[in-house]
C-alpha positions in Angstrom: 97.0 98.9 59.1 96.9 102.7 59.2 98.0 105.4 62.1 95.6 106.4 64.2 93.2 109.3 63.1 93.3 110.6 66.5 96.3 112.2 68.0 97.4 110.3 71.2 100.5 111.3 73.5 101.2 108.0 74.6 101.7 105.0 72.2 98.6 103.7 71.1 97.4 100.8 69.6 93.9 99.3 68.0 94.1 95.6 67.6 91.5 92.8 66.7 91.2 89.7 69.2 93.9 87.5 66.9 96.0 90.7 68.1 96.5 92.3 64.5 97.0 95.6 64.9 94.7 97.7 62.5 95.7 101.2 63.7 98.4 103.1 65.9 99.9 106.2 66.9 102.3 108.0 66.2 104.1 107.6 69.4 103.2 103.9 68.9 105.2 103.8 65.5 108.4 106.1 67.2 108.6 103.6 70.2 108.3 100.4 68.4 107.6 101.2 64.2 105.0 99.6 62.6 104.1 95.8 63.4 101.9 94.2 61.8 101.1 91.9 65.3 101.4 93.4 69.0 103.0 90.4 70.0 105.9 91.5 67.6 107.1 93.8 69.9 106.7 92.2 73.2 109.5 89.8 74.7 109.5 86.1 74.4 109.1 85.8 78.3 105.5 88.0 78.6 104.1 86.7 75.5 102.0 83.7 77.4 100.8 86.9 80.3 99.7 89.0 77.2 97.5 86.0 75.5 95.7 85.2 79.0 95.1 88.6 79.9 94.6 90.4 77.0 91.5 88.8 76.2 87.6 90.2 74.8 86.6 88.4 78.5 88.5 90.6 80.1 87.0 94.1 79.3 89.4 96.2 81.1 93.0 95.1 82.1 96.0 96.0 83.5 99.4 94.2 83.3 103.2 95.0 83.8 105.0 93.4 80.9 108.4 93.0 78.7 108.8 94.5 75.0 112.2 93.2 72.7 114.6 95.6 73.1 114.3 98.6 71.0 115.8 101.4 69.3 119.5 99.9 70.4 119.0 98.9 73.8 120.2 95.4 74.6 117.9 94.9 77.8 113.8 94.4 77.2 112.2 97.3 78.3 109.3 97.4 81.5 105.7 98.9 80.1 102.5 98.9 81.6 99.4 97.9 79.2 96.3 99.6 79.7 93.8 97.4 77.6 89.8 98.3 77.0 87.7 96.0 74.7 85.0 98.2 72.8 83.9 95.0 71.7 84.7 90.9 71.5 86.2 92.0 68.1 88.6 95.1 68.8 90.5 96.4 71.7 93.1 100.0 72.1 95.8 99.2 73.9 97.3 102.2 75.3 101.8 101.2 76.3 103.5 103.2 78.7 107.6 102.1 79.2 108.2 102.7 82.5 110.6 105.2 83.1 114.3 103.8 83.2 115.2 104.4 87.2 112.2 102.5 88.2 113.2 100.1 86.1 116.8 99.8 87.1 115.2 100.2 91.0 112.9 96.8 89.9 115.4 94.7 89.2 117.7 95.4 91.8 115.2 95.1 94.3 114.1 91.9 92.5 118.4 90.9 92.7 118.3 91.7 96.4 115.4 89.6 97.0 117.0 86.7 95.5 120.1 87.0 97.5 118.8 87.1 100.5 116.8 83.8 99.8 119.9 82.6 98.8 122.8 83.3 101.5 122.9 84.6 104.8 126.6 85.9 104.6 126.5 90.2 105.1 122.9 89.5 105.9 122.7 92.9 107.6 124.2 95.3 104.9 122.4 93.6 102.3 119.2 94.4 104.9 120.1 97.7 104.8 120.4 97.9 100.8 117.2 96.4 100.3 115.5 98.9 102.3 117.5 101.8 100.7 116.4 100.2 97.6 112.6 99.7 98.4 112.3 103.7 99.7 113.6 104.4 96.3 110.9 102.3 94.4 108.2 103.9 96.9 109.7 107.2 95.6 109.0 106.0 91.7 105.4 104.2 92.4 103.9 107.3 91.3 106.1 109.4 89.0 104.6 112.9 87.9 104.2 112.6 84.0 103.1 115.8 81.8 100.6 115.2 79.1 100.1 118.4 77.8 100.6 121.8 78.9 98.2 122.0 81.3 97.1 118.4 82.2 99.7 115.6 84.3 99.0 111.6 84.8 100.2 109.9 87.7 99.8 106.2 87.2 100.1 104.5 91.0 101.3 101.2 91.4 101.0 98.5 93.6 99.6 98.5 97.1 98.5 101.5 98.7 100.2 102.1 102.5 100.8 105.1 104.3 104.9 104.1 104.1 104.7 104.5 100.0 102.1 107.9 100.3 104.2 109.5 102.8 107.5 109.2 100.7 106.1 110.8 97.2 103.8 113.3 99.3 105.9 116.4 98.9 107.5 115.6 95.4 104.3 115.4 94.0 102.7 118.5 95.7 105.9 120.2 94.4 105.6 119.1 91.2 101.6 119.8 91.0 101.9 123.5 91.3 104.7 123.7 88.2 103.0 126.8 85.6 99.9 125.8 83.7 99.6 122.7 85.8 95.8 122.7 87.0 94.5 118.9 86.2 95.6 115.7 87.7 95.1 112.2 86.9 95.4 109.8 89.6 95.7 106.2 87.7 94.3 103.4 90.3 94.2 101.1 87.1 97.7 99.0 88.6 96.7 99.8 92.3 96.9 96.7 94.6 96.0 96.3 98.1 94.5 99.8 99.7 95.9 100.3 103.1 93.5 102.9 105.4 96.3 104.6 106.4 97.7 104.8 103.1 94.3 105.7 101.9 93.8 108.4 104.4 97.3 110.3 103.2 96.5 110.4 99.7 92.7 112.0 100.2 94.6 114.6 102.2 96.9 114.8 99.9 94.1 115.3 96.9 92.0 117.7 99.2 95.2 119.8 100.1 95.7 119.6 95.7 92.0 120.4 95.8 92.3 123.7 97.6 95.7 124.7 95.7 92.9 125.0 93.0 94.3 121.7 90.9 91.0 119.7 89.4 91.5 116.1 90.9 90.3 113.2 88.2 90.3 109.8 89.4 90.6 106.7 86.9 90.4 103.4 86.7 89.0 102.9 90.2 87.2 99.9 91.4 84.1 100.3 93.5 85.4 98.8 96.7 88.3 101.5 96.0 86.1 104.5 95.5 84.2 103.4 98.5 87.1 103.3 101.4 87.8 107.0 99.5 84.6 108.3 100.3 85.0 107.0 103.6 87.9 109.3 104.2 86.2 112.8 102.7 88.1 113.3 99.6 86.5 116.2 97.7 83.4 115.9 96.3 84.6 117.9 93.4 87.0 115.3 92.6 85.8 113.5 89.4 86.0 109.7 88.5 86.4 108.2 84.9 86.6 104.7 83.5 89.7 104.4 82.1 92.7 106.1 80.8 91.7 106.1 77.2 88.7 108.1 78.2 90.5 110.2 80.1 92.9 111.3 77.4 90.3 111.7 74.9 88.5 113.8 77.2 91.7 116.2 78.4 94.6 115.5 76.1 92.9 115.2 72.3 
């Protein structure tokens, strides 16, 4: 097992189908040090979603899952997995902890949910929190993250609808035109369900990016995605790539 020879700036993984991890990152090694098997550093409770989906059937996949608590936390942390078989022999694996208020957002909605299945008693405040709490976790289902100076990812997650693209609209045409900012990723890798009308704000939203002068990359996409986008005139300019991986090797290496 050796670091990686290229220079990644998320953590990043090479592992054989047994999961043995034969090279990694830097980032990889900060985050989590050095294991000798991926399965090392994720929690007890994902371990089983990791073996069935991480798989060389599987070429691409996507999964939300748990990794032991590290660095002094007591709580497992929440990553996404990006995972792209070259081969039926060895896969990169590309883990990206999501960031700690969606997190925290997560699991309350998750709490709420419970307790509304639960009881009845305070049925409308908790109504009311639930809501509060699911605008909030619209708000995080696309966070802005900077991968180099000039280059930022936003990962999407979950379904698509015109509720969730309305409500990070203007934060992320804010943060877009920071300095040196001039190439977006758009990540439909975790994207669910893709509501029309949801579908229709975010092409305006990359055509009104488009004209600001910001190059629009799209990744991860899945045909009958990139169709009902055509349908809707996003930008011809805007450019579409496999995966993430290629995308950073392309713009962030």
């Amino acid at each position: 097992m050796k670091q990686a020879e290229r220079s990644f700036p998320l953590p990043y993984f090479k592992i054989n189908k047994n999961f043995i991890v034969q090279s990694f990152s830097k980032e990889a090694s900060i985050l989590c040090g050095t294991p000798e098997n991926l399965l090392d550093i994720v929690d007890e409770e994902s371990v089983d979603k990791v073996k069935k989906w991480v798989s060389p059937d599987l070429h691409n996949s996507a999964l939300e899952i748990h990794l032991k608590p590290l660095n002094g936390e007591v709580e497992p942390l929440t990553a996404d997995m990006y995972v792209t078989w070259n081969n039926d022999l060895y896969a990169e694996v590309i883990v990206m902890v999501k960031d700690e208020k969606l997190t925290k957002v997560t699991n309350t909605l998750h709490q709420l949910r419970s307790r509304l299945n639960e009881t009845n008693f305070e049925l409308l405040e908790e109504k009311e929190k639930l809501e509060e709490a699911i605008e909030q976790n619209n708000k995080l289902s696309a966070p802005f993250i900077e991968l180099t100076n000039d280059t930022a990812l936003i990962p999407l997650f979950g379904d698509l609808t015109s509720e969730k693209m309305q409500t990070v609209e203007d934060y992320l045409l804010q943060s877009s035109q920071k300095e040196d900012i001039d190439r977006l990723l758009f990540d439909f890798t975790a994207v669910g369900e893709m509501n029309r009308e949801g579908v229709h704000v975010l092409a305006n939203m990359m055509t009104s990016l488009f004209y600001m002068g910001t190059e629009i990359i799209v990744i991860g996409v899945k045909p009958k995605q990139a169709k009902q986008l055509y349908e809707l005139d996003v930008p011809l300019e805007v450019k579409f790539l496999h995966s993430l991986q290629q995308a950073i090797s392309k713009y962030c290496l």
